[in-house]
Phi, psi and omega in degrees: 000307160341307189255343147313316184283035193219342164309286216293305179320294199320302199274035182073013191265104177294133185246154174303151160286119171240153153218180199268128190235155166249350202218140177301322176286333188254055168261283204289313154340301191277344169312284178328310182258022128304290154135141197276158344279159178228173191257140179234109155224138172331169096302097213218110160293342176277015197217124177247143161061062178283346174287318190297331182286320198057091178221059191200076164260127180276130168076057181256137208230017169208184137342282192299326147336301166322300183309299183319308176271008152315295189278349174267005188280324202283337174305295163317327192265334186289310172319300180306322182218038175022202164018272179289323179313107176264140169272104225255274158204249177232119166291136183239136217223127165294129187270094179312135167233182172065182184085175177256163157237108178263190179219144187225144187200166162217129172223150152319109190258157173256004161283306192273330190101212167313108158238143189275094214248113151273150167183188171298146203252211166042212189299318176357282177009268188289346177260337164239004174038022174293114169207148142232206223193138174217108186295129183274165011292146164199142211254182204280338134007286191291307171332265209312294221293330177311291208293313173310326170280000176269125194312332203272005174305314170333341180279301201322320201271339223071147197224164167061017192068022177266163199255134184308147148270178181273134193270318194306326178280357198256319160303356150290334186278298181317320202308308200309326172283301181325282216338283230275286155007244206320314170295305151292009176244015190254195177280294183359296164246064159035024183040096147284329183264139188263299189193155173203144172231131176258077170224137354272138151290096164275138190240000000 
């Protein structure tokens, strides 16, 4: 996850401030000068659906918090994969609110290639499956109309006396996900990319 986000940066997509800690003091070091609370998950390459895992904490809100959750996490996770598993270390996360959470993808078609998915984000996903799909090239044009076919856009407009979101930066994002898409699919770097999910996108 770590060099996915520092990927995802390159191509303008801002990721939470994280930073990568190997030890609990530069965990609470890097807590502080986020500022509390912040989120703690493991780093792993060997490891998908790390919430499922409970490798994942949300609202950790003091020192001693921090401590605690550095070792149960770094415990929990050597348990989760044993041996063989590599542990990169502990992500310390600026903790984001507010906003809709949508999802930006790439998954591989073996006919088309690189295809691009949007959609409603956070558990949604899996549960309301609101999504489509656009083979890339395509313009921002093409972009707006993918978020108009999704049932959940109306959360985009405000629902309920909630304030729009900006759509416009969230179609920066999609272009940016084609870009990386398309670059990383070329021969050049041997289709390094396999598949990628950006959830939640907050917008």
């Amino acid at each position: 996850e770590h060099t996915s986000k520092a990927i995802l940066e390159l191509y303008g997509i801002h990721p939470s401030r994280d930073e990568l800690c190997s030890t609990p003091a530069e965990a609470v070091r890097t807590a502080k000068g986020l500022g509390y609370p912040v989120v703690m998950k493991v780093s792993s390459p060997d490891l998908l659906h790390k919430s499922d895992l409970g490798l994942v904490r949300v609202g950790v809100d003091s020192d001693r918090a921090v401590r605690t959750a550095f070792e149960e996490l770094s415990a929990t996770a050597r348990k989760a994969l044993g041996r063989r598993g590599r542990v990169e270390g502990v992500l310390v996360c600026e903790q984001v609110s507010g906003g809709v959470e949508m999802v930006v993808g790439v998954s591989r078609d073996e006919l088309f290639g690189p295809v691009v998915m949007v959609g409603l984000g956070g558990v949604f996903v899996e549960v309301l499956g609101d999504v489509t799909f656009r083979v890339p090239p395509f313009g921002r044009g093409e972009a707006v109309r993918m978020l108009h076919e999704l049932a959940g856009f109306a959360m985009l407009e405000g629902v309920r006396g909630a304030k729009a979101a900006d759509v416009d930066a969230f179609v920066d994002v999609i272009m940016n996900v084609q870009r990386l898409a398309m670059d990383l699919a070329s021969p050049e770097f041997a289709e390094q990319l396999g598949e990628l999910d950006v959830n939640p996108v907050v917008v």
